[in-house]
Each structure stands twice: as C-alpha cells, then as structure tokens.
Wavefront OBJ file of the C-alpha trace (Angstrom):
o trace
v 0.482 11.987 -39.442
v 0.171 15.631 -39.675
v -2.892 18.236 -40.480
v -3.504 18.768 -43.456
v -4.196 22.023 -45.300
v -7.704 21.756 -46.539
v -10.284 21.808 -43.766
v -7.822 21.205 -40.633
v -6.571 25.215 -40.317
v -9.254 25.892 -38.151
v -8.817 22.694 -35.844
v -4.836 23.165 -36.057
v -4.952 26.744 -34.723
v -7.728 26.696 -32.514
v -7.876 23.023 -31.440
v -5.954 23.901 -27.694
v -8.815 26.338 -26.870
v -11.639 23.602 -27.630
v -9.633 21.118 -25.809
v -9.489 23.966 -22.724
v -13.160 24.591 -23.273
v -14.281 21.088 -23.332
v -12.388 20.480 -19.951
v -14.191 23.115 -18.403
v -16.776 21.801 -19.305
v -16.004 18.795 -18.024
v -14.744 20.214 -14.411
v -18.489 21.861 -14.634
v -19.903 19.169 -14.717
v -18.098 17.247 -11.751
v -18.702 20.154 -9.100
v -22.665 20.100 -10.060
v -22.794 16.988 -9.987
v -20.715 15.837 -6.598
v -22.179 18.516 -4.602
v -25.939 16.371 -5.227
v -24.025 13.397 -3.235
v -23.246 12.322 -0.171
v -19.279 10.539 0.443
v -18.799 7.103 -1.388
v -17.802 4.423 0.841
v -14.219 4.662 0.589
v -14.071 8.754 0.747
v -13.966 8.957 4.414
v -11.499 6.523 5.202
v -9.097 7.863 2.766
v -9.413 11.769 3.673
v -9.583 10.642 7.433
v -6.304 8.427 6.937
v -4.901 11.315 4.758
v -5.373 13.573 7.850
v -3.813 11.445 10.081
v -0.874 10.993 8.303
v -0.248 14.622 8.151
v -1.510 15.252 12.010
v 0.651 12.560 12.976
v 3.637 12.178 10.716
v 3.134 8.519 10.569
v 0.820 6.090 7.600
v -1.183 4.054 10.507
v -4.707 4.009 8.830
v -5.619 2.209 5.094
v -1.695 1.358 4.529
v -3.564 -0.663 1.562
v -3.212 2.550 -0.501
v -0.357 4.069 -0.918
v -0.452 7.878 0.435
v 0.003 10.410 -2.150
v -3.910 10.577 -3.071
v -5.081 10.640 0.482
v -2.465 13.498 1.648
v -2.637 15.851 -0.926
v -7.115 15.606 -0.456
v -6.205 15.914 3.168
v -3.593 18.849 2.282
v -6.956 21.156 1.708
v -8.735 20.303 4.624
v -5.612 21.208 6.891
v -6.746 24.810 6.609
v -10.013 24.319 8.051
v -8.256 23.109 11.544
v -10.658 20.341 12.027
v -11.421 18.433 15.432
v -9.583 15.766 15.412
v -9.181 13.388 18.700
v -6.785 10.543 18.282
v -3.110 10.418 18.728
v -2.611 6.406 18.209
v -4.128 5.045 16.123
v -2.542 1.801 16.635
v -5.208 -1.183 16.114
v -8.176 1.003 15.549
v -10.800 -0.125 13.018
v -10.206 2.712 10.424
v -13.953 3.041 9.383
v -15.036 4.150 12.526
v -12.227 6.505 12.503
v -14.086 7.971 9.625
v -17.519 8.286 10.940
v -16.179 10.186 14.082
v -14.015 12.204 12.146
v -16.844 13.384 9.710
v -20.111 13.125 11.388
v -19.571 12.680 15.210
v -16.884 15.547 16.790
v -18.753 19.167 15.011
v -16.560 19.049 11.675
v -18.191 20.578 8.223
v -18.552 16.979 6.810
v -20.070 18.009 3.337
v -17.395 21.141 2.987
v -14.536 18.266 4.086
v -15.701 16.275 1.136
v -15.952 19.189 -1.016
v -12.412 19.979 -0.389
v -11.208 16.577 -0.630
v -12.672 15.662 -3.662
v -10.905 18.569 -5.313
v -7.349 17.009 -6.122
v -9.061 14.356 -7.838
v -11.043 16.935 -10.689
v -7.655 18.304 -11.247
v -5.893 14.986 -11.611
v -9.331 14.139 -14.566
v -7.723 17.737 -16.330
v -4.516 17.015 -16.582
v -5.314 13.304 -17.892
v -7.779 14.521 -20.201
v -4.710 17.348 -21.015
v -2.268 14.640 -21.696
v -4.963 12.554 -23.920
v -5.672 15.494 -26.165
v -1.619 16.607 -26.427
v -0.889 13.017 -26.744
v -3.327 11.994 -29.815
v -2.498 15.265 -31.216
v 1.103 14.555 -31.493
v 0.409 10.902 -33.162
v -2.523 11.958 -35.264
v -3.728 15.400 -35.916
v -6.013 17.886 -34.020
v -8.878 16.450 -34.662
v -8.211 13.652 -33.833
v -7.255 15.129 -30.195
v -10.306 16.514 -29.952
v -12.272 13.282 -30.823
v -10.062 11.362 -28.381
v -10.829 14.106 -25.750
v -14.369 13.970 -26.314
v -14.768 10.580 -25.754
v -13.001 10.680 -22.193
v -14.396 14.085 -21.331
v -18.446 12.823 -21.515
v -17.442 8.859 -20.697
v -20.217 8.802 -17.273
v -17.613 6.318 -15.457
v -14.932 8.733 -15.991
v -17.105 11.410 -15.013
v -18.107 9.125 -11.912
v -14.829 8.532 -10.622
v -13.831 11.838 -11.406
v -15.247 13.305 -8.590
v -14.111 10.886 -5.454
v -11.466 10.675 -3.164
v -10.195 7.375 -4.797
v -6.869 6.692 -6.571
v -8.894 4.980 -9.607
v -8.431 8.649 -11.686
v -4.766 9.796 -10.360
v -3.575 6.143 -11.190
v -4.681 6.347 -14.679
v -3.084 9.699 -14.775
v 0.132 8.000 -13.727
v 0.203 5.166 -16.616
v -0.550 7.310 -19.106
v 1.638 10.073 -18.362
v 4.290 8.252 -17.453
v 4.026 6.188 -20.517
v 3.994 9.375 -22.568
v 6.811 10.858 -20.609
v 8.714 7.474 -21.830
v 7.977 7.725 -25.436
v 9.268 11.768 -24.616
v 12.755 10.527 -23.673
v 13.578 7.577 -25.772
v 12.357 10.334 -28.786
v 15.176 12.901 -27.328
v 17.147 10.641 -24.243
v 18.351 13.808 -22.400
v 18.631 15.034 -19.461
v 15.721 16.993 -19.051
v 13.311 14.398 -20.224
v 15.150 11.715 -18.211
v 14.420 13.913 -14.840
v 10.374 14.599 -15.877
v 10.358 11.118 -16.587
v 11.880 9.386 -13.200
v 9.541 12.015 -11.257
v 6.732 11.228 -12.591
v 7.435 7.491 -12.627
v 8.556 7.915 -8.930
v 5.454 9.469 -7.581
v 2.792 7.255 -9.484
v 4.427 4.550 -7.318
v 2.972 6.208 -4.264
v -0.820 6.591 -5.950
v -1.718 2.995 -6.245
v 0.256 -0.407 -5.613
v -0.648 -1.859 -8.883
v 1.605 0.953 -10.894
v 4.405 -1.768 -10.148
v 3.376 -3.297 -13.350
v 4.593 0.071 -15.471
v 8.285 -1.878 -14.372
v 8.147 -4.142 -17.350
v 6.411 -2.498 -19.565
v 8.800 0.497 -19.000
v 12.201 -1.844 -19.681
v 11.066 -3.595 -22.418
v 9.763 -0.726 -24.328
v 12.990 1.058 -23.732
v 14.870 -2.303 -24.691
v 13.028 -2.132 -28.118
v 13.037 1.659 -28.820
v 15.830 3.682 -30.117
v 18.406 4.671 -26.697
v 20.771 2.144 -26.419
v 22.012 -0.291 -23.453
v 23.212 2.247 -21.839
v 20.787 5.351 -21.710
v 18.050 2.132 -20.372
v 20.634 1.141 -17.493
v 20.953 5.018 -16.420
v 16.635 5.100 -17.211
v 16.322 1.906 -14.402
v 18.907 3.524 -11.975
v 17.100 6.568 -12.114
v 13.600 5.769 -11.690
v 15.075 2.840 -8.619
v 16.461 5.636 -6.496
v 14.367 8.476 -7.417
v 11.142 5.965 -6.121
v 13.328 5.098 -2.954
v 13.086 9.161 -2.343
v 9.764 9.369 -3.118
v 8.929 6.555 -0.963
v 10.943 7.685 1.941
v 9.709 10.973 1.732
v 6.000 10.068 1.241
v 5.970 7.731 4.604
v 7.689 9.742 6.307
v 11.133 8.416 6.976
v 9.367 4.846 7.275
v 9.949 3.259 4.185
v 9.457 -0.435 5.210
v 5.535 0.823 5.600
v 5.299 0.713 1.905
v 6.089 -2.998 2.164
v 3.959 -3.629 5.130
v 1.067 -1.723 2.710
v 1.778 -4.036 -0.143
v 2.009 -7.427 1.937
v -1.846 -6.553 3.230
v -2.829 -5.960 -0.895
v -1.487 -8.954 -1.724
v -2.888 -10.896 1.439
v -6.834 -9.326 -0.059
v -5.931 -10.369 -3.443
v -4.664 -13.671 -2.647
v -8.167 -13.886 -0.190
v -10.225 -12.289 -2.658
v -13.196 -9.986 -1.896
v -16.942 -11.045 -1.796
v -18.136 -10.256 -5.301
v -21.396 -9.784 -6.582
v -21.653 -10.988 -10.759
v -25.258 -11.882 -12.681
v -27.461 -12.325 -9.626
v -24.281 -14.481 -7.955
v -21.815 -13.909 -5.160
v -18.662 -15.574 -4.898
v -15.895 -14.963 -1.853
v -13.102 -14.765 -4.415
v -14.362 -13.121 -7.267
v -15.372 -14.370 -11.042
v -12.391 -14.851 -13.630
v -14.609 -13.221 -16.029
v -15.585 -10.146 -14.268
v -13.729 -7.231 -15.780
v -14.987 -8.843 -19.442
v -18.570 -8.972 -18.148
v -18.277 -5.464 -16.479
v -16.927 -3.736 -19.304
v -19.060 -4.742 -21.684
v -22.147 -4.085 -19.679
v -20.610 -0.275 -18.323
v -18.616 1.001 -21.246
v -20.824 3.060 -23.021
v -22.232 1.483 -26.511
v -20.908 4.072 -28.788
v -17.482 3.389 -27.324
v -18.216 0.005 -27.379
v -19.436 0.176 -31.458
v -15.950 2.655 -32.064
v -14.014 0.491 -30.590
v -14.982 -2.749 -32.548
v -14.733 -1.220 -35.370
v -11.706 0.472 -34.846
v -10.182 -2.503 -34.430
v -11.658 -4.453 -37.597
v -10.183 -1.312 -39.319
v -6.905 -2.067 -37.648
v -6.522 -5.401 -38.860
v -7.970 -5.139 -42.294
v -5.511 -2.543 -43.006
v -2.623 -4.843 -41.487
v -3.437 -8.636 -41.767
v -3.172 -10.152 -44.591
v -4.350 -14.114 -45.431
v -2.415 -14.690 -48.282
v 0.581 -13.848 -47.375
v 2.492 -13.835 -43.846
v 5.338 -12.508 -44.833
v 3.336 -9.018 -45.934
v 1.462 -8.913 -42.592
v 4.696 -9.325 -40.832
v 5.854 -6.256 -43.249
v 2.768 -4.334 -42.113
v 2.936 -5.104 -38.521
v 6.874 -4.237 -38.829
v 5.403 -0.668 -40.258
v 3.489 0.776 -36.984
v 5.422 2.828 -35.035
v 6.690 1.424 -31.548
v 4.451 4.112 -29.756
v 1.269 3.283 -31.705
v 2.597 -0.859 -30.129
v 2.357 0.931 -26.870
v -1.206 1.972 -26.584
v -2.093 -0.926 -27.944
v -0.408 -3.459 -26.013
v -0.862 -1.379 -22.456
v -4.379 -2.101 -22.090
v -4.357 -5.844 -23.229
v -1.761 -5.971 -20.904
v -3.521 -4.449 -17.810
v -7.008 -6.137 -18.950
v -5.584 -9.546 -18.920
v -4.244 -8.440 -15.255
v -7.252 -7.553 -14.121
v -9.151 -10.738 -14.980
v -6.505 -12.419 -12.694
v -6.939 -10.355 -9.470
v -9.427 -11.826 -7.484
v -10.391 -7.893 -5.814
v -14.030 -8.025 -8.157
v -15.404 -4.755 -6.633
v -15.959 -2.309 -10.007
v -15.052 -1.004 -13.404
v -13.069 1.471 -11.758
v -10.525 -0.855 -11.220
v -10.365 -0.681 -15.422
v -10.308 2.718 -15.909
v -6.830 3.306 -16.315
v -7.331 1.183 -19.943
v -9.624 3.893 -21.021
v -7.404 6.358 -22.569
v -5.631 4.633 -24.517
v -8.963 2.970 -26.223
v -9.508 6.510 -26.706
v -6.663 7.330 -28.101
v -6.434 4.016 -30.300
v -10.109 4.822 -31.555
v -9.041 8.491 -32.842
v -5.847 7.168 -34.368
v -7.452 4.468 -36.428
v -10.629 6.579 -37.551
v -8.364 9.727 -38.311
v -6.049 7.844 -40.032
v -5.848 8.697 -43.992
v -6.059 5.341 -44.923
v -9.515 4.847 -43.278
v -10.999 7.989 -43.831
v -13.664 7.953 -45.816
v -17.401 9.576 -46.376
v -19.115 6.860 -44.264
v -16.495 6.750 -41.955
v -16.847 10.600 -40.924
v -20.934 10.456 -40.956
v -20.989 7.255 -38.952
v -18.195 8.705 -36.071
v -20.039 12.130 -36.266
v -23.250 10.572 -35.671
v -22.236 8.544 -32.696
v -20.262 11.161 -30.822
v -23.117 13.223 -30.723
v -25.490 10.318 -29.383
v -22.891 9.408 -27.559
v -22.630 12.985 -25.525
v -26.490 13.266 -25.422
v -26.653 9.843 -23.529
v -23.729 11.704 -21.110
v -26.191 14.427 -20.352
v -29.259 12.466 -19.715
v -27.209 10.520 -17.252
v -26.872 13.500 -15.445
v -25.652 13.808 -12.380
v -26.045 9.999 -11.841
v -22.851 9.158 -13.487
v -21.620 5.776 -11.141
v -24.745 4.212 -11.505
v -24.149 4.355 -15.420
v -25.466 1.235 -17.105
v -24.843 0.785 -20.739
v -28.165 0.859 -23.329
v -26.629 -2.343 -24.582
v -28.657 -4.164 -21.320
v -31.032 -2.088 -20.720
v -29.583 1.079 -19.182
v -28.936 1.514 -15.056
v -32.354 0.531 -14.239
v -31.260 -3.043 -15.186
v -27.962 -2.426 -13.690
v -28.323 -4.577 -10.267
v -28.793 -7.358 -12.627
v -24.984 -7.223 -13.251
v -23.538 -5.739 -10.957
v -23.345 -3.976 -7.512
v -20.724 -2.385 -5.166
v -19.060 0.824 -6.656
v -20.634 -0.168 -10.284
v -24.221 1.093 -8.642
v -24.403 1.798 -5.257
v -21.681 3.132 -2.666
v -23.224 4.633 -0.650
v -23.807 8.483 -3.013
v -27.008 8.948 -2.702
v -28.356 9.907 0.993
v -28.174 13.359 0.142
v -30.843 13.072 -2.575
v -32.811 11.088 -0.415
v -33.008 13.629 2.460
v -34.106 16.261 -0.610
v -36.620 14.542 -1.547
v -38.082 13.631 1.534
v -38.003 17.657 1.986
v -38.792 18.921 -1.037
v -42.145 16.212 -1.070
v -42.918 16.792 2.511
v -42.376 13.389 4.248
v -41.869 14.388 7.349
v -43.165 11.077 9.509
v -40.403 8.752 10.121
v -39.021 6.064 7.060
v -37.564 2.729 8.119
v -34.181 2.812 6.332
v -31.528 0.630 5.484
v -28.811 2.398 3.834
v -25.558 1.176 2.075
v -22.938 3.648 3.390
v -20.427 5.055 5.563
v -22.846 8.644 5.700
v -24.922 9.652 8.521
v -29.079 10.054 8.370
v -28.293 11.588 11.671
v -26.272 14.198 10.021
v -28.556 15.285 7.247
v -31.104 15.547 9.991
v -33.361 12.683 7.766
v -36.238 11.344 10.770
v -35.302 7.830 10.137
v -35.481 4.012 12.351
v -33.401 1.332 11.225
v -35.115 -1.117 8.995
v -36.303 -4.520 10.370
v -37.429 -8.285 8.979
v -40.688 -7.458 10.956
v -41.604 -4.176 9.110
v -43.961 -4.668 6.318
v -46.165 -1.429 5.383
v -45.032 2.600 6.044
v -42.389 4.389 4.358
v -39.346 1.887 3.538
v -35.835 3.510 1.934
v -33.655 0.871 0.930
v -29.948 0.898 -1.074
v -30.119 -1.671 -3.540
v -27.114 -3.374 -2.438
v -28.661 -4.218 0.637
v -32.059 -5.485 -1.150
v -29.857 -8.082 -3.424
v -27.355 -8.749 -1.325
v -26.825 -12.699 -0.656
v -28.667 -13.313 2.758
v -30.701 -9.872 2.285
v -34.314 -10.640 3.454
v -35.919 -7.679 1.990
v -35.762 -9.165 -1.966
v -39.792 -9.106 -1.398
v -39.479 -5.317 -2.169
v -38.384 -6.125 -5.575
v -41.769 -7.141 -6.525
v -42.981 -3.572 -5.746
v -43.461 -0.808 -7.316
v -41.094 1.734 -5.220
v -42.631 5.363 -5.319
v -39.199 6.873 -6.186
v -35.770 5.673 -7.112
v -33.331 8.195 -5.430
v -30.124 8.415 -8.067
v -30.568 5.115 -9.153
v -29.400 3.366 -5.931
v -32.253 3.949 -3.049
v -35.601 2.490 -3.762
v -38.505 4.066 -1.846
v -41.814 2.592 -0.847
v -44.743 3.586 0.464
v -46.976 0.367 1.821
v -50.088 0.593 3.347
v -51.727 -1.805 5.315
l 1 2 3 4 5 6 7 8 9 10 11 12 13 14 15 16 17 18 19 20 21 22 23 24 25 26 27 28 29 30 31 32 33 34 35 36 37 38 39 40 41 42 43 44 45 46 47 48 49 50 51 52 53 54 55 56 57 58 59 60 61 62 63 64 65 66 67 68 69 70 71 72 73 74 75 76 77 78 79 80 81 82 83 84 85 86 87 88 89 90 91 92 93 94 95 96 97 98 99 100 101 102 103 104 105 106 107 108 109 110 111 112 113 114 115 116 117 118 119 120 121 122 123 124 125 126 127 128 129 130 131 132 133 134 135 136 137 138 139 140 141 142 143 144 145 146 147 148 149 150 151 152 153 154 155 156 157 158 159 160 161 162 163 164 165 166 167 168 169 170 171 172 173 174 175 176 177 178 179 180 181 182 183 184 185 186 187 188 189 190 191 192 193 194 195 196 197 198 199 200 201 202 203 204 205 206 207 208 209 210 211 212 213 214 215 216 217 218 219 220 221 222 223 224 225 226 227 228 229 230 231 232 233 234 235 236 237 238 239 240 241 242 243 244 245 246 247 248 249 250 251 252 253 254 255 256 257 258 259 260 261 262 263 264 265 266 267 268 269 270 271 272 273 274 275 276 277 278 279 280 281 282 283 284 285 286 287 288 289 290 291 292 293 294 295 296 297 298 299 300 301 302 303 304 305 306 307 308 309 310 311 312 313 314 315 316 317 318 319 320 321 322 323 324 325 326 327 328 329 330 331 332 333 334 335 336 337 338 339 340 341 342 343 344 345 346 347 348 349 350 351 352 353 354 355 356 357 358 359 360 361 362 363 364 365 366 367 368 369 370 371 372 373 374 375 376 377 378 379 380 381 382 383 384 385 386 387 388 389 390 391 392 393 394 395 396 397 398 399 400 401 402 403 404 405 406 407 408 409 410 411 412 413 414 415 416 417 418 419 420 421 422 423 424 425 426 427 428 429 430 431 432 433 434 435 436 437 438 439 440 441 442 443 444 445 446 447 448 449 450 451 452 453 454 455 456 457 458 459 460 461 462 463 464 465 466 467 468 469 470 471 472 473 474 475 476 477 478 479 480 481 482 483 484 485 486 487 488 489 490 491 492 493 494 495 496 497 498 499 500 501 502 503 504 505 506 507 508 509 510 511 512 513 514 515 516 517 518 519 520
C-alpha cells in the first residue's frame, strides 16, 4: 500500500525526521531516567563477565548468555582501566565477582553502569529504526510513525531499554533479521545474501533462544519466491558464517557455546522459582507469559490490538463460504504471514519454558504487534472516520500514561488491574523489583533528612555501603524505627515481614522499596 496524495505529502516527505525526532526523544528519555537507578540484578554480572572475557580472552563467567551483549557493554568500560583482580576465574561464584568488581576494589560503579548500559539505548534506536522503515515499506508513513510511536513510549520497552540485558538486542536480532530475509528473497543477490547471513550470524551470539529464527527462516524461504537452490546457498551461508561468528566471539573456543547452551537447557528443564497471583512454584506456571502480558502490556495496546485483530478477520473470514476465506487468506502477502505468525510462534514458546522470571522474556513479540496494529488500522479497507478518532484518541492517552510513569518504567503495571501499585499482586522479579531502586532511596533519605540509621532489607546485587546510606540489616526481632524494605523480599514465600503490608509505609521509593516509620 502506498501514500496517497491527499493529506499524506506532508507525512511522506517529512515522516524520516519525525521518526529521528521521536527516537531522540526516546534515547532522552532512557539517560534521565537510568541515571535515577541503581544496577538491576543481572547488570553486574553481565558487564563484570563481559570484562573478563576481554581481560582474559576466555568466556569463564555467565556462559548462560551468549557474549556479544556483555563484550561490546564491557568494550566502553575498557577505557576507564578499571581494577580488576582475578586471573582464574575457574569455579568462582560469578555474583560475587560482581560485587567486588563494582563496589569493593575503588572502581566508578555508577559511571561503569553508565557506560555499560549504553550499547543497549543504541540497540532500542536501531530497532525502533527498523520498525518505522519496516511498516513504512508495507503500509505508508503514517503508518510508520504510528507503529513507532507505540514502541517508542511502550514503559517495558522503555524499561528494558536501559539495562545491560540481551532482552532489547535479541529483539533487535528477530526482527532485523526477519526483515533482512524478506530483503533477499524480494531481490536474492549477493549483497542482500551477505547483510543477511551477518546479521543472522551475530544474533546467534546475543541470546540462545535466537536458535528458533532456524525454522522460521527455512520455511519462509521454502514458501517465498527464490527457488531450491538460492535456500540451499541461504542455509550454507548463515551455517558457516555462525561457525565464524561463534569462533570468533569465544575466542577460538567454540565448544563453550555448547557448554553455554547445555547449562540453559539444564535451568529450563529445572525451571526457576516463580512468583504468579500471590503463588510460587519451583518450575514456573504454564500460563505465565498469558497472565503477564495481559496484566503489563499497556491497555491501549492491549484495546489496538484486539481490535486490530477483529478487523483482521472480519475483513478475511468468511462463514458462508470456505472456499472465499481460503481466497482471502491466499490474498495477504507472505510478509504480512510473517509478522503475524512470528509472535504466535514465539508466544506459544514461551508458555512452554519453564524460566517464569518477566515480560522481558516477551519483548521480542512486541514489534511486530506494533507493526501488525499499524498495518491493519492504516489499511484502506479499514479506514474510516471512527477508526482515525478512536486510534488518535488512544495514542495520545496512551503516551500521557508513558509520561506519568516516568522514570519508573519496570515497575509498569497496566490500568487494566489497577496500575503498579497493585503490581506485587501479579507479579515480582524483573516485572517490579530488581533491585533499581537504592539510588532513590539514598535521595530521599537525603533530601528528607533521615540521617539516624534504617533497618533495611534490600532486593539487589547494589551496595548501601556504596551510596554511603547509614543502614543495619533488617531482623524478625525489629518491630518499630525506620524499616526500608524491597517488595520482593516482603512477599516472598517464607518472607516474615508480610506484617508490613498492613501498614501504611511513609514512602514508596520507585514503586519497589516500601518505607516505614514505627514508633513504639
């Protein structure tokens, strides 16, 4: 579908400046905001292991994550020459690794962090990038643009965004390696055969579970236009240009890939201790993902996406006749199959892993909702008066909600239950509380001039001691004083502090520490 020439010369022309705009935005809003925080739980490991494998030319620590993330956030911190002690790390517990390495041997922990986290705000601009070029393409500009808002202001993209994770590079990987397939079997040569087996190649060292792009990749190509052939030369290339990559990545050790992969598939087949509606389970809940994205995904994507999809099948299904749905289903355009069938697909997968720790796991399904929402509402078929007032209406509610979140994004809760103050209802872990928030509780103790000591117990791999906050651990015995406690550690299974619930907590601290004063 192309623009056309009433209304859409303004969009058409200017529509890669907006997009540009909006993603500065967007990259505005992720410094602000992850400056306010202290590291997540899994930052440290990951820019401590990423240091190590560059200090030491070997992948010792976390080999549950492939390496590309974790060198290239380490890759800015080389600069800074930081202290760094260990030479084997052969059987050492990789979290304490961490806390040394940031809190405990005189580095810059927070300017670390702020370095590492870097990589990761790129990898959110080129997705968003490759969301608004790709929509574009299918649809029209704006379409793009709607497509691009909707990722740019989505708080668990935002969230994620900003950490030294590989949730946000591996849903840069599906999507642009997907789009990179639908480049070549549109125009099989050689140049789009070479961008396509690189960047196939090196999402294989972001995250393990960008193995399952394998079948999607052959059978697309086995149903799209290049023949036998061109898919035989597609799977050669993308076999040996991963070998490379691999070799390269770990460092002439190749078989540490497979050691990596044998302990993910040893958690998953274990599970993880999962926390679901007030329950915890040691190997997860079938129906977690459902549960968790109904309850995180933000209502107005929620509403756009529903109806998107009634759209979608009143326009193709048809009661009274198979033979014309078949017809219409026939009609839509392999690519438009793609995004469709990618996140069922990976949704579906999900629900099977028993690793139950956060919507972040789902966020690589996210673009292409966004990018099947702006097809199906920008379609000509569907657009009509209501149409436009109704999707006009909710984007902007939809953004507003974005800023009042602000900078709060992971503890996001959608209005649909209540918003995040009814969050730990659902869900804990990296949906609420890892661990972000010790920063803004050492601001506010300062900035409201608490200066006697707190009892805290705090759900993190940060240090009090660090950010200088006059703390003592928090005991069963203590019932009155100043008491800071992480959520996660007030519901969690065995947690005897669940009396605090009943309390009215002087100050919730980003959404994740509760703090009390009790007198006597």
């Amino acid at each position: 579908m192309s623009d056309n020439l009433s209304g859409n010369n303004f969009f058409r022309k200017f529509s890669p400046a907006i997009a540009i705009l909006l993603l500065l935005i967007m990259f505005t809003l992720e410094i602000t905001s992850a400056i306010q925080e202290s590291q997540s739980i899994d930052e440290g490991v990951h820019l401590s292991a990423g240091f190590s494998y560059w200090h030491n030319r070997l992948i010792e620590l976390n080999p549950e994550h492939p390496p590309f993330v974790k060198l290239i956030a380490a890759a800015l911190i080389l600069p800074l020459n930081p202290n760094y002690i260990w030479q084997n790390l052969t059987d050492i517990n990789q979290w304490d690794v961490a806390r040394t390495f940031f809190y405990n041997i005189g580095n810059n922990a927070d300017f670390m962090l702020f370095l590492g986290r870097l990589p990761t705000m790129f990898y959110s601009i080129l997705l968003g990038w490759l969301i608004f070029i790709w929509t574009r393409k299918l649809a029209n500009s704006k379409a793009a643009i709607f497509a691009l808002l909707l990722y740019i202001f989505d708080a668990n993209i935002l969230a994620h965004s900003r950490y030294i994770t590989t949730d946000i590079a591996a849903s840069l990987t599906f999507i642009s390696s997907l789009y990179f397939l639908h480049q070549y079997t549109i125009k099989p040569d050689r140049k789009n055969f070479f961008i396509f087996i690189t960047i196939f190649a090196l999402g294989q060292i972001v995250k393990f579970s960008t193995i399952m792009l394998w079948p999607i990749i052959i059978i697309y190509g086995f149903y799209s236009k290049i023949n036998a052939k061109q898919l035989f030369r597609l799977i050669i290339g993308m076999s040996l240009a991963t070998f490379i990559v691999i070799f390269i990545a770990y460092f002439g050790h190749p078989e540490t890939y497979f050691t990596g992969l044998s302990a993910l598939a040893d958690h998953e087949k274990g599970g993880h201790y999962s926390y679901l509606l007030g329950n915890f389970d040691k190997i997860g809940f079938w129906y977690y993902f459902p549960v968790a994205f109904i309850v995180k995904t933000p209502i107005t994507t929620l509403i756009l996406f529903i109806l998107a999809a009634i759209l979608f099948l009143s326009k193709n299904l048809n009661v009274s006749s198979w033979q014309s749905t078949k017809n219409n289903f026939q009609q839509i355009p392999l690519v438009h199959w793609l995004i469709i069938i990618f996140p069922l697909f990976y949704f579906i997968a999900s629900m099977i892993n028993r690793i139950n720790i956060g919507i972040r796991h789902l966020l690589p399904i996210y673009p292409f909702i966004f990018i099947f929402i702006a097809l199906v509402f920008f379609n000509e078929n569907f657009k009509t008066k209501y149409i436009k007032i109704a999707s006009g209406f909710l984007i902007l509610f939809f953004i507003a909600e974005s800023c009042l979140v602000y900078p709060n994004y992971l503890s996001y809760f959608s209005l649909l239950v209540g918003s995040t103050p009814q969050g730990y209802k659902y869900l804990l872990d990296s949906n609420l509380d890892w661990g972000q928030d010790l920063k803004k509780l050492k601001k506010y103790l300062d900035d409201n001039q608490i200066a006697e000591p707190i009892y805290l117990d705090y759900f993190g791999q940060a240090s009090p001691s660090y950010y200088k906050i006059n703390y003592s651990d928090m005991r069963s015995d203590v019932k009155t004083g100043w008491i800071a406690m992480s959520i996660q550690s007030m519901m969690w299974e065995d947690s005897q502090y669940k009396w605090l619930l009943d309390k009215k907590p002087i100050a919730v601290i980003g959404d994740s520490i509760y703090l009390y004063h009790i007198q006597k």
